[in-house]
SETOR-633618 format. One line per field, with one value per atom (N, C-alpha, C, CB): y, x, z; residue in one letter. Coordinates in pm, 1 decimal. Glycine has a CB too. Layout:
y = (Y,...)
x = (X,...)
z = (Z,...)
residuo = (A,...)
***
This chain:
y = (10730.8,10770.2,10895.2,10792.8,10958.1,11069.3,11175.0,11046.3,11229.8,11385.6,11357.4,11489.6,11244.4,11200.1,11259.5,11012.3,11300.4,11354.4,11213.8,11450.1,11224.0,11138.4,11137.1,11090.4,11059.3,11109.8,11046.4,11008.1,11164.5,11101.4,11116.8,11137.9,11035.8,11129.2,11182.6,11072.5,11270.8,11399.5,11366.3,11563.7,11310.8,11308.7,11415.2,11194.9,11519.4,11595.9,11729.5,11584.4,11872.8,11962.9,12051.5,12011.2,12011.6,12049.6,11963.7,12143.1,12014.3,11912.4,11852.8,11973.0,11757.8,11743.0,11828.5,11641.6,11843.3,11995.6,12002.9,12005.3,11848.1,11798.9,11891.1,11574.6,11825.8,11922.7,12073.0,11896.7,12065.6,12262.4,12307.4,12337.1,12248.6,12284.3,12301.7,12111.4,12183.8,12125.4,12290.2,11978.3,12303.5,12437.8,12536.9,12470.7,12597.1,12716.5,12697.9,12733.7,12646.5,12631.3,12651.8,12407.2,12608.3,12608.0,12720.3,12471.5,12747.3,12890.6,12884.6,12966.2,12735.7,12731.4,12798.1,12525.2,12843.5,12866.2,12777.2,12913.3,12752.1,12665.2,12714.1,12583.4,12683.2,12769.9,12694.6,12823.2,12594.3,12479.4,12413.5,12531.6,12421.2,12354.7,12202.4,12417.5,12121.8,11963.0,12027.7,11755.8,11912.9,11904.4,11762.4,11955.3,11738.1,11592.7,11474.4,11553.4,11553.2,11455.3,11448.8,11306.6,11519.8,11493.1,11440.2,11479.3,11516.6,11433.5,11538.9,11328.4,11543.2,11662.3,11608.7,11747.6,11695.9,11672.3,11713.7,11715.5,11623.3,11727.3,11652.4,11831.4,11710.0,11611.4,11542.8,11728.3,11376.1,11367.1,11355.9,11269.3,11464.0,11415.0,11352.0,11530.5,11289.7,11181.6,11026.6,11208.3,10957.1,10854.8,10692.4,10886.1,10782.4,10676.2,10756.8,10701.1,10751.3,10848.2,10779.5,10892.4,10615.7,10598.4,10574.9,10511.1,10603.1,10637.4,10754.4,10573.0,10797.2,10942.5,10947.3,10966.7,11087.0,11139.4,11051.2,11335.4,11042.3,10964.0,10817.9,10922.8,10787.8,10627.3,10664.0,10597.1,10740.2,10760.3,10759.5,10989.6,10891.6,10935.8,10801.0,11123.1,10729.8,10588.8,10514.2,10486.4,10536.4,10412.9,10421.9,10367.6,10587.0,10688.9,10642.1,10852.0,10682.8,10610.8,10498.4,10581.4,10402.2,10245.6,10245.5,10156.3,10323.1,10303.7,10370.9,10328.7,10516.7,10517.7,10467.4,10641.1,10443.7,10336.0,10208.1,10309.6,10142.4,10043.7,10118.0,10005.8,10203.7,10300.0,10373.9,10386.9,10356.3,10421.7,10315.8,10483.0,10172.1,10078.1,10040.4,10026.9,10036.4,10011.8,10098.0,10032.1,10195.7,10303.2,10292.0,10442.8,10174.1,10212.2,10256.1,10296.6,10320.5,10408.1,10339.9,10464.4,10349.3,10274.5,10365.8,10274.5,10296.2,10395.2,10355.9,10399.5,10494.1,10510.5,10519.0,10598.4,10607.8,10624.4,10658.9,10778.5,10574.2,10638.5,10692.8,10571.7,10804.1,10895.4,10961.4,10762.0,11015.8,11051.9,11159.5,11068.5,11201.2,11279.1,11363.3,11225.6,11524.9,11618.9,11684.2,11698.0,11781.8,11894.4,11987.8,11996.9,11976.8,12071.2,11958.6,12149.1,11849.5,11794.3,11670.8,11844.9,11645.2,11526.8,11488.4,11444.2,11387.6,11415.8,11252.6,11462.9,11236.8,11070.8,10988.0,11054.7,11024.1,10949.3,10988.6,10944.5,10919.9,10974.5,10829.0,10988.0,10888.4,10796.1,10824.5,10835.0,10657.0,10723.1,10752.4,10582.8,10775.5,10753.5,10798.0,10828.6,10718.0,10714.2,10797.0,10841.8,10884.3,11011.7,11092.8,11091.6,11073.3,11216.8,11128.4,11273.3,11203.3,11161.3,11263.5,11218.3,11212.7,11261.5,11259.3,11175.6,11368.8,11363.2,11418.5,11394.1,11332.0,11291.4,11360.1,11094.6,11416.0,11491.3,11390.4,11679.8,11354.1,11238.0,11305.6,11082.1,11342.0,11368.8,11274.7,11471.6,11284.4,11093.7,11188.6,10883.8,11193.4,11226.4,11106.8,11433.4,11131.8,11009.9,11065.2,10840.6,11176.0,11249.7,11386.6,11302.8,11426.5,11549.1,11681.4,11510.2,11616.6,11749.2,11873.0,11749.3,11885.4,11966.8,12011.4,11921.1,11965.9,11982.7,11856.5,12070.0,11854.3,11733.1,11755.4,11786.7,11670.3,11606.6,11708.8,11395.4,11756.5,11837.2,11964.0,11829.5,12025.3,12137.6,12164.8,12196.1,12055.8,12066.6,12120.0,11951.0,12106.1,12178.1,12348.9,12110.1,12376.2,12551.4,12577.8,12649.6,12739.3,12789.5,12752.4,12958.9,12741.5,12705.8,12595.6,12706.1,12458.4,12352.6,12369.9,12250.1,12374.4,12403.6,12441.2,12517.6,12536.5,12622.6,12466.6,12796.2,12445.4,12386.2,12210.8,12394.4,12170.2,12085.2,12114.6,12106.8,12205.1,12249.3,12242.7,12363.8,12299.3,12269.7,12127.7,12333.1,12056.9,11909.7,11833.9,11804.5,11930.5,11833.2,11874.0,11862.0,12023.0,12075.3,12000.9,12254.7,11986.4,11895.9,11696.6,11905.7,11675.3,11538.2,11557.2,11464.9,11634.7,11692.5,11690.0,11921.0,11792.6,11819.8,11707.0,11895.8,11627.2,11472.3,11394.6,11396.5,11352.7,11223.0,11189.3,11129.5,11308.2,11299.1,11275.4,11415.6,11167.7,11144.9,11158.9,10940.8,11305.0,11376.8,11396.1,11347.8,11295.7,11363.2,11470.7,11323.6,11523.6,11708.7,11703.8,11799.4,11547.0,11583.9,11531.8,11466.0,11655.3,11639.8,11702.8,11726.4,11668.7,11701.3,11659.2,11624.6,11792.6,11750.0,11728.2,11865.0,11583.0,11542.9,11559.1,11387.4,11531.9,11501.1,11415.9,11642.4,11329.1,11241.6,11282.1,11073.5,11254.8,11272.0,11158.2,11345.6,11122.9,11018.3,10996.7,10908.4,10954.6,10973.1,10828.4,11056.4,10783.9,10656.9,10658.5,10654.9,10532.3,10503.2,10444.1,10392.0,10423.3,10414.6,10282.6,10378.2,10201.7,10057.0,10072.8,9948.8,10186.2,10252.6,10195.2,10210.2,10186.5,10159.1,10315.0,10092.4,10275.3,10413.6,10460.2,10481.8,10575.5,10605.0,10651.5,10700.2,10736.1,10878.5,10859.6,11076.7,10832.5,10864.0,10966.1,10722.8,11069.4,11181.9,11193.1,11340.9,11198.6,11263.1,11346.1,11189.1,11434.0,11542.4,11568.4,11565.0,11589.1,11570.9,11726.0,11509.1,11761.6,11902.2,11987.3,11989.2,11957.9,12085.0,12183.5,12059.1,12206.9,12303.9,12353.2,12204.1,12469.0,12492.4,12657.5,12552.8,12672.0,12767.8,12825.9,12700.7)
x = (14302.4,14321.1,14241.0,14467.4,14146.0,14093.3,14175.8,14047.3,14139.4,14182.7,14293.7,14016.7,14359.7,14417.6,14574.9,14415.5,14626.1,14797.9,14858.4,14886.1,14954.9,15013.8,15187.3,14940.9,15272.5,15420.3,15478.4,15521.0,15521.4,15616.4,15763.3,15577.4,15857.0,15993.7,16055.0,16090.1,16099.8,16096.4,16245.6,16045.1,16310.1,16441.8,16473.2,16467.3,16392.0,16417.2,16429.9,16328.1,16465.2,16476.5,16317.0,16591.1,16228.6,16137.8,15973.3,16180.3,15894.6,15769.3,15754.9,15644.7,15685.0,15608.0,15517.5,15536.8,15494.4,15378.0,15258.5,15312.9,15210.2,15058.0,15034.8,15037.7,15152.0,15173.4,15191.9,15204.4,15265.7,15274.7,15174.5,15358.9,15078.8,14900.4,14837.0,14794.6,14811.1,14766.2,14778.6,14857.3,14914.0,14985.0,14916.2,15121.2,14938.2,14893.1,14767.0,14932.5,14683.1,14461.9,14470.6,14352.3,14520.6,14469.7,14558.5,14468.4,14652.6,14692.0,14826.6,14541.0,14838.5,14983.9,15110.8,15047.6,15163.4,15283.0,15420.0,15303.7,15445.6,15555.8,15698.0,15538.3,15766.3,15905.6,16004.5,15968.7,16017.5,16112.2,16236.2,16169.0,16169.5,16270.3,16254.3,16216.0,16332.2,16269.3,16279.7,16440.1,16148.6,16146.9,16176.0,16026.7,16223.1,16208.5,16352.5,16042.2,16451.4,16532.4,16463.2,16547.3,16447.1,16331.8,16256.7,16337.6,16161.6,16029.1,15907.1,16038.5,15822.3,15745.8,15599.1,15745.0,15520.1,15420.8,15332.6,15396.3,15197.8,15120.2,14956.4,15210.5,14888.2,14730.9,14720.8,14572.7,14702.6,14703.8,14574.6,14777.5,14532.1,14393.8,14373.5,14302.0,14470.0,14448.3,14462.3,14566.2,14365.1,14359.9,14373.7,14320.5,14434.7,14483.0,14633.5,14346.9,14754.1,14863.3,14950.8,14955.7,14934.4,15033.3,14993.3,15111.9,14868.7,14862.7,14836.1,14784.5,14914.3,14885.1,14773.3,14953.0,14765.2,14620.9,14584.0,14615.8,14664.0,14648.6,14558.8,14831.4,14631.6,14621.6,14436.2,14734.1,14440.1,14283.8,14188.3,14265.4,14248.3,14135.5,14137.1,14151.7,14210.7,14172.9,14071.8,14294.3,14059.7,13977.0,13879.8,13993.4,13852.2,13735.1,13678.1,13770.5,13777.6,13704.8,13623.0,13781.9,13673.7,13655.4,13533.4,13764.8,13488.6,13438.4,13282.6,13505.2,13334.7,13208.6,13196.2,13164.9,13220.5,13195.8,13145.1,13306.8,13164.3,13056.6,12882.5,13117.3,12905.8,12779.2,12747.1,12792.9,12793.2,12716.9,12635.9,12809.9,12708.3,12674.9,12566.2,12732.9,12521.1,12390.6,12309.3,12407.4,12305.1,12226.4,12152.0,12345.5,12212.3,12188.6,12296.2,12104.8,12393.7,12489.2,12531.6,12594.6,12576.2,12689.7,12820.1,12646.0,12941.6,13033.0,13103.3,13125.8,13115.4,13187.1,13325.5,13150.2,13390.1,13529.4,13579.4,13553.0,13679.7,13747.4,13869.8,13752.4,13884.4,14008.1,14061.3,14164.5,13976.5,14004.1,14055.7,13881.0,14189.0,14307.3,14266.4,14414.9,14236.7,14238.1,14361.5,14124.1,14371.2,14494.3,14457.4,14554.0,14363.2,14318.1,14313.1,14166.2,14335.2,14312.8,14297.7,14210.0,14197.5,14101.8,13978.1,14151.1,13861.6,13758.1,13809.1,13638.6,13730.0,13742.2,13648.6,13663.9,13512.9,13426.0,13353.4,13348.8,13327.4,13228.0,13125.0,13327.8,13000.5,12883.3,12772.6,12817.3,12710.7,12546.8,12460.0,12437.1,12385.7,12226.0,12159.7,12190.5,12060.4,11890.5,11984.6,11704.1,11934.0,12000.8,12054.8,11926.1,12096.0,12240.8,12365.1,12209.1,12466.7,12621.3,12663.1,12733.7,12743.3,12746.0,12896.2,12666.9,12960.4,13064.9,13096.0,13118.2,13142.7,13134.7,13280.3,13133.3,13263.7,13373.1,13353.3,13357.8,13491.3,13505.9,13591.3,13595.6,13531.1,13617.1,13623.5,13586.0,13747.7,13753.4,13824.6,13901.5,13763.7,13879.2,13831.1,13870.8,13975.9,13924.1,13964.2,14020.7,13914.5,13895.5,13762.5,14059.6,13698.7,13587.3,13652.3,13419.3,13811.0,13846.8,13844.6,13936.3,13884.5,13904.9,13811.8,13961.9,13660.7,13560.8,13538.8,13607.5,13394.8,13285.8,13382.7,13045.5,13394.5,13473.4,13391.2,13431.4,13281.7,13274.0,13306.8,13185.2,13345.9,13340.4,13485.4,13317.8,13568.0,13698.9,13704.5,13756.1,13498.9,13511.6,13491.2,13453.6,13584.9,13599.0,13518.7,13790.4,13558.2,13527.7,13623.6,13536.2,13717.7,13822.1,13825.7,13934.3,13772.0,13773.2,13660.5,13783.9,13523.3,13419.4,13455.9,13349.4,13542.1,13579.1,13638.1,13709.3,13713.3,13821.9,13729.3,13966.8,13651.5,13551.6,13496.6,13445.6,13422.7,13370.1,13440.8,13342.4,13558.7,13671.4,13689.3,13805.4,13723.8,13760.4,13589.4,13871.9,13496.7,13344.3,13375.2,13161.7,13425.7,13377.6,13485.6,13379.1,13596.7,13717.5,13636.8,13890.6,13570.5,13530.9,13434.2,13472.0,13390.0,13220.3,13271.6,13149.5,13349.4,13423.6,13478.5,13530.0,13549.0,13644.4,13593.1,13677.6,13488.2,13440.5,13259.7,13535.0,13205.4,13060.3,13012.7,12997.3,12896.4,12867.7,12693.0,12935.0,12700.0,12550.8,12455.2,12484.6,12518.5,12405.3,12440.1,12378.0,12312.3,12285.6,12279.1,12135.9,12258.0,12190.6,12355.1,11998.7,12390.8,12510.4,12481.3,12642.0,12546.0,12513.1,12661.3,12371.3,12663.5,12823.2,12791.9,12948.4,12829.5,12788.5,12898.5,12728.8,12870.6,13005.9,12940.1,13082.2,13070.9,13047.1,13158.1,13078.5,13048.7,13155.6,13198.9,13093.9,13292.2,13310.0,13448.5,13323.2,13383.3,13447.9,13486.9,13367.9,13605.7,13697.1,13707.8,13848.2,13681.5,13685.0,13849.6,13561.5,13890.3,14042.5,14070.4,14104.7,13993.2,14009.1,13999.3,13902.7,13938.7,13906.8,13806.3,14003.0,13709.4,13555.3,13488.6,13504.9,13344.3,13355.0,13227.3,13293.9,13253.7,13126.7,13026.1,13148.5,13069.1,12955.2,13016.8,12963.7,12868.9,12884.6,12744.3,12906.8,12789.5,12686.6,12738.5,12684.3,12586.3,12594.3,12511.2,12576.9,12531.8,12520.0,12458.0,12608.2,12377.4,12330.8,12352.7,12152.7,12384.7,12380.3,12468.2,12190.9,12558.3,12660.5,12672.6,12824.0,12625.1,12728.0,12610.0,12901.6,12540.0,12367.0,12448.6,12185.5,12438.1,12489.5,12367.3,12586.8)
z = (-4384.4,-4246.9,-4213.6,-4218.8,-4333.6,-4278.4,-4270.0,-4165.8,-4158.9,-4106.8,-3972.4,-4041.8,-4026.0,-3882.9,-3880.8,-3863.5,-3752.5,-3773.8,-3792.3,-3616.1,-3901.3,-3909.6,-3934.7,-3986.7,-3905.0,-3888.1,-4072.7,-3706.9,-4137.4,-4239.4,-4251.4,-4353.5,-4276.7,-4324.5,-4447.4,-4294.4,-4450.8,-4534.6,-4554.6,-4460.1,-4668.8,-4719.1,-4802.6,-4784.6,-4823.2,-4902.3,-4823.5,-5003.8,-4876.3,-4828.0,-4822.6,-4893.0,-4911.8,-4905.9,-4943.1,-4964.4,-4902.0,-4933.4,-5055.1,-4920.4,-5053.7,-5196.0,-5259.1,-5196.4,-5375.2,-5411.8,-5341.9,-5571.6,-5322.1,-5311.5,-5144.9,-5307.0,-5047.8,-4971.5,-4904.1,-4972.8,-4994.7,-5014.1,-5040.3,-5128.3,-5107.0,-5179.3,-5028.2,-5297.2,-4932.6,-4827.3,-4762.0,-4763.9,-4709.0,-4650.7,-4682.4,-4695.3,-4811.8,-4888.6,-4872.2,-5033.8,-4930.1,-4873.5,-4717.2,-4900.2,-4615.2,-4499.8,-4446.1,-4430.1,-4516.1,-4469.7,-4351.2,-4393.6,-4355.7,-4222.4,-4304.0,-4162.2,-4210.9,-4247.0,-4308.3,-4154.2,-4396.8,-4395.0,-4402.1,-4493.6,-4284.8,-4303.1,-4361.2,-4171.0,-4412.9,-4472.2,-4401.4,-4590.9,-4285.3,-4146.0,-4136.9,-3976.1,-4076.0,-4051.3,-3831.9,-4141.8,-3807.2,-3682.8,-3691.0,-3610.6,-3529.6,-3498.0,-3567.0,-3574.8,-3628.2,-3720.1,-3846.3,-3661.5,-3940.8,-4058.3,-4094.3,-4129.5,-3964.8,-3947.6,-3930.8,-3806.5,-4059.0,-4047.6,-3999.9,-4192.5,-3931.5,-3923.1,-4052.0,-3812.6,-4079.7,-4102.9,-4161.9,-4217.2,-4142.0,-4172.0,-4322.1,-4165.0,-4297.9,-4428.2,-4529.5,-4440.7,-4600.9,-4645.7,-4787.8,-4639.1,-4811.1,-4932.9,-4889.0,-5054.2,-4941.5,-4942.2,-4992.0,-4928.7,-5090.7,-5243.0,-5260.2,-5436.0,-5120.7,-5161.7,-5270.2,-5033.1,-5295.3,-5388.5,-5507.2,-5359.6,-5550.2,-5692.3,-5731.3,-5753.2,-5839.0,-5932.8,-5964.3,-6062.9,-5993.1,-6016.3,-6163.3,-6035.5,-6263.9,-6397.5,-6333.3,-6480.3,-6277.8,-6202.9,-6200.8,-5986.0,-6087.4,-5963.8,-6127.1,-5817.3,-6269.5,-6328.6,-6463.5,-6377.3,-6447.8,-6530.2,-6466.4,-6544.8,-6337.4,-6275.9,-6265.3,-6172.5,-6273.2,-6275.9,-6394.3,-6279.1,-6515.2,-6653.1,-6691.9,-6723.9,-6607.2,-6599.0,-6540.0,-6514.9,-6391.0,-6338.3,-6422.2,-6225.7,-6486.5,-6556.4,-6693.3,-6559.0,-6766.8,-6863.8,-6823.5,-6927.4,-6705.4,-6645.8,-6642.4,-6466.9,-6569.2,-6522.6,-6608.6,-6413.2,-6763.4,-6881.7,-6933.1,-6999.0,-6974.8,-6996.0,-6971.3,-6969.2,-6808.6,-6703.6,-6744.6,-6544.7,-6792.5,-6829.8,-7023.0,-6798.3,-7073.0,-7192.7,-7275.3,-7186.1,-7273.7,-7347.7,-7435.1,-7282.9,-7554.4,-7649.6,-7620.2,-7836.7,-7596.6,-7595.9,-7732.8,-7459.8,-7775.4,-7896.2,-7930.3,-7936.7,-7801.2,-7854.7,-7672.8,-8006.6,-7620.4,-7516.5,-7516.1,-7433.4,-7470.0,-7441.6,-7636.9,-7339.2,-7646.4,-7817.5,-7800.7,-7930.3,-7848.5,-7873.3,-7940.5,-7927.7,-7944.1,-8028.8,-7999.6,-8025.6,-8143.7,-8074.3,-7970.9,-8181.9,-7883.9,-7810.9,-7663.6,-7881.5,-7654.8,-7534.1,-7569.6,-7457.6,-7481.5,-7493.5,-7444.3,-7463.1,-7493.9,-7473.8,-7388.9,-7598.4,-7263.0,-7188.3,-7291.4,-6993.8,-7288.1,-7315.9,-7455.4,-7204.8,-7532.4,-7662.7,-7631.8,-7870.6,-7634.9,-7598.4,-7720.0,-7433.1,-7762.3,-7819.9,-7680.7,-7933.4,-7679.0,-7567.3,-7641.0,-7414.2,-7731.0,-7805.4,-7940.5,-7694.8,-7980.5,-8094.2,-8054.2,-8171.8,-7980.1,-7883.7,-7887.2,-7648.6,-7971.7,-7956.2,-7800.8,-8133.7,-7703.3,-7572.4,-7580.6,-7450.9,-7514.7,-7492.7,-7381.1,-7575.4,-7285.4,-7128.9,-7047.8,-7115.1,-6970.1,-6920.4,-6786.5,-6908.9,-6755.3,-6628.5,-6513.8,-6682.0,-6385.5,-6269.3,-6187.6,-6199.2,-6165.1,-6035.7,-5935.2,-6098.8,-5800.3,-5695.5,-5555.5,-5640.4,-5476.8,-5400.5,-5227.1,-5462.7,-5230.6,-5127.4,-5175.6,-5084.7,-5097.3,-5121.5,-5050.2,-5041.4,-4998.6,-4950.1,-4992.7,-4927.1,-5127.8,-5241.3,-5292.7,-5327.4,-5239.4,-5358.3,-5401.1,-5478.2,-5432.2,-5479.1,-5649.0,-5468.2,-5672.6,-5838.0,-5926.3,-5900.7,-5984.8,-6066.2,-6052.2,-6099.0,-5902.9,-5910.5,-6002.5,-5769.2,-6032.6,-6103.3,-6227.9,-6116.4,-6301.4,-6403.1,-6462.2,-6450.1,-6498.2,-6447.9,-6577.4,-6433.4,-6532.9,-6705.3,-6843.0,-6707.2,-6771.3,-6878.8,-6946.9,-6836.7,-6837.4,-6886.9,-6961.3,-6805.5,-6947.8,-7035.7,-7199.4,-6968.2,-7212.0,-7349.4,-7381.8,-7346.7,-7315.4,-7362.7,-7406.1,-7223.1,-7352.4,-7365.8,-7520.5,-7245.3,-7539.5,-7642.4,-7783.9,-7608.1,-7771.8,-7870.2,-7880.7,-7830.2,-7803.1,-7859.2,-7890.0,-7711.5,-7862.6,-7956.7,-8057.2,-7937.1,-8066.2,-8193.9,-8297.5,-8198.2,-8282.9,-8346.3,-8370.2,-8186.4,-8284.9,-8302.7,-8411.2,-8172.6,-8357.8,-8504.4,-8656.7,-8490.5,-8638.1,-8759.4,-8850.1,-8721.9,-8760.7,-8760.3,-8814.2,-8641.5,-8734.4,-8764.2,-8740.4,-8666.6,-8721.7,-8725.1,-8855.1,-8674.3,-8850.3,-9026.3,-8999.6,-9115.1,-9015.9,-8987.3,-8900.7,-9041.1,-8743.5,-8653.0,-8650.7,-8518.4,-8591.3,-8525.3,-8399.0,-8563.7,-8323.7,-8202.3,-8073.0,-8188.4,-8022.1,-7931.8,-7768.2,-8010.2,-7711.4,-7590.7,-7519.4,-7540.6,-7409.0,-7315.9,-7197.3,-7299.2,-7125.2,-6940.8,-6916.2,-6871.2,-6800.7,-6695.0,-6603.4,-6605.4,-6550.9,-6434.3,-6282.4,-6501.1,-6221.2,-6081.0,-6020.6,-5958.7,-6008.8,-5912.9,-5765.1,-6020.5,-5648.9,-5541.9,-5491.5,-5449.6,-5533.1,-5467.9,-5326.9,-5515.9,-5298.0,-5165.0,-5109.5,-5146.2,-5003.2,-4999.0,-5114.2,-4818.8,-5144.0,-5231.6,-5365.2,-5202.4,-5387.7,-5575.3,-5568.5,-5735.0,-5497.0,-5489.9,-5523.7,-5316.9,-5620.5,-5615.1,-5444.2,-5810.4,-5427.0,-5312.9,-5362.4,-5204.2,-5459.4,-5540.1,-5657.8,-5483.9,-5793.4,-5914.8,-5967.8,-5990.0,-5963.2,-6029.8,-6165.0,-5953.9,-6248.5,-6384.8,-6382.1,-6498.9,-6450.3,-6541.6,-6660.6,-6566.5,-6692.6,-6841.4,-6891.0,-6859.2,-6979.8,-7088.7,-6984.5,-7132.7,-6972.1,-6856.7,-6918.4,-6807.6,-7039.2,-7113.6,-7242.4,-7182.3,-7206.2,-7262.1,-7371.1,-7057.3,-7474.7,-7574.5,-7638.6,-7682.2)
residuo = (X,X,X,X,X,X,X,X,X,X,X,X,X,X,X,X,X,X,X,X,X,X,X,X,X,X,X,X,X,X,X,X,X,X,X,X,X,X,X,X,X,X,X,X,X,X,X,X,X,X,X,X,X,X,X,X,X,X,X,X,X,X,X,X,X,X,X,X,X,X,X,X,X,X,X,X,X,X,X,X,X,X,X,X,X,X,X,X,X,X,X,X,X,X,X,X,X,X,X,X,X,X,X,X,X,X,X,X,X,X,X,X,X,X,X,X,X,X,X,X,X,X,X,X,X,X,X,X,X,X,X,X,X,X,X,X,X,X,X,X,X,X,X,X,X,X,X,X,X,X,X,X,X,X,X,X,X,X,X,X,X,X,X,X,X,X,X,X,X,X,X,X,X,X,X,X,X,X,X,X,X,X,X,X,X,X,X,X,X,X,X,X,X,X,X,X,X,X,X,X,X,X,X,X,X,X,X,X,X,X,X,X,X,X,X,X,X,X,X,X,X,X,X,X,X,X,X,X,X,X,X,X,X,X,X,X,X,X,X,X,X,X,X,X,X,X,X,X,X,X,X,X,X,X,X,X,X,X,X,X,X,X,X,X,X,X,X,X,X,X,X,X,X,X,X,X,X,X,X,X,X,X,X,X,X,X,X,X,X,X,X,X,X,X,X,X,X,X,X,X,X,X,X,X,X,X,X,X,X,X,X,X,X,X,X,X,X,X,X,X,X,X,X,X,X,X,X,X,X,X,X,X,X,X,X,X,X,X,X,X,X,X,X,X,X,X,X,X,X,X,X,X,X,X,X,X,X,X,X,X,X,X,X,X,X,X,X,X,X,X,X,X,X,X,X,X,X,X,X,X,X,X,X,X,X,X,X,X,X,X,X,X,X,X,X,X,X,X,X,X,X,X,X,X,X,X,X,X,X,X,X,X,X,X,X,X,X,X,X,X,X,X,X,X,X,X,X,X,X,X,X,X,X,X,X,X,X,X,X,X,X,X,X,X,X,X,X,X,X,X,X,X,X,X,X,X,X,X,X,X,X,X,X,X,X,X,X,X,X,X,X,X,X,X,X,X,X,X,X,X,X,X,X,X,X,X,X,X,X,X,X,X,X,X,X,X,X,X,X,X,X,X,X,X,X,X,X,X,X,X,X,X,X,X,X,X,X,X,X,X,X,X,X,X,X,X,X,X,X,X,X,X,X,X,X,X,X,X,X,X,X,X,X,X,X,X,X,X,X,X,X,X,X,X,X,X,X,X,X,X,X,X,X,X,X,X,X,X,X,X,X,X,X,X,X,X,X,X,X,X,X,X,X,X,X,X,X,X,X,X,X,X,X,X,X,X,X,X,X,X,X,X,X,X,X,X,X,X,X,X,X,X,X,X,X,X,X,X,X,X,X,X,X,X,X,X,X,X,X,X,X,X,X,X,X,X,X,X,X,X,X,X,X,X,X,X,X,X,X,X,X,X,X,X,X,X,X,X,X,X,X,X,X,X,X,X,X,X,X,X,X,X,X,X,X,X,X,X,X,X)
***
């Protein structure tokens, strides 16, 4: 629906978080009143509201692992568990083991999907190569960390898939 006002009802005493987020960025006030019989206004800018973010960043996955594929990639390992997180994607491309950082959002309200990767996530990226290296690398040298962006359309179509090559230069 875009940027359109739209009417929801509010059985609860207070918003949902996603909401309260909405509030707090644009700076309205929220006094925790119901108008209307508990009926709040307020702009809705998500477009995929009934799936979780888990949901949106599986499809994201899906969607780039197709679009690694097209490219050449071998994928090696998806969603590999360290004690430090997790890595989405482990890829060959030519003699580079790649380990692919995946943003799926399905609005640009927030920011184009990579800007999601902070400094923190970066460190925190690095640690779970360096745990895969350690793990289960059997002598390449040659590694490299991408990221993909990708922007769902209201259907989980994607609109925008940007990659990234070497996000992360030491």
């Amino acid at each position: 629906m875009g940027n359109a006002i739209v009417k929801k009802n509010i059985f609860q005493h207070f918003l949902p978080i996603k909401y309260r987020l909405i509030y707090s960025i644009l700076k309205i006030p929220y006094i925790g009143t119901f108008f209307e019989k508990n009926t709040l206004f307020f702009t809705d800018y998500s477009s995929n509201e009934n799936l979780t973010n888990f949901q949106i960043g599986r499809a994201g996955e899906k969607i780039a692992c197709r679009f690694l594929l097209a490219k050449n990639y071998q994928i090696i390992e998806k969603n590999f568990i360290t004690p430090f997180g997790e890595i989405d994607i482990i890829a060959r491309d030519g003699n580079y083991i790649v380990f692919i950082e995946i943003k799926t959002r399905s609005t640009e309200y927030f920011g184009c999907p990579l800007s999601g990767i902070t400094e923190y996530k970066q460190k925190n990226i690095l640690r779970n190569a360096a745990y895969y290296i350690k793990s289960k690398s059997s002598g390449e040298k040659n590694f490299r960390i991408d990221a993909i962006g990708i922007t769902l359309d209201q259907q989980m179509n994607p609109i925008m898939i940007k990659h990234v090559e070497n996000i992360i230069a030491e």
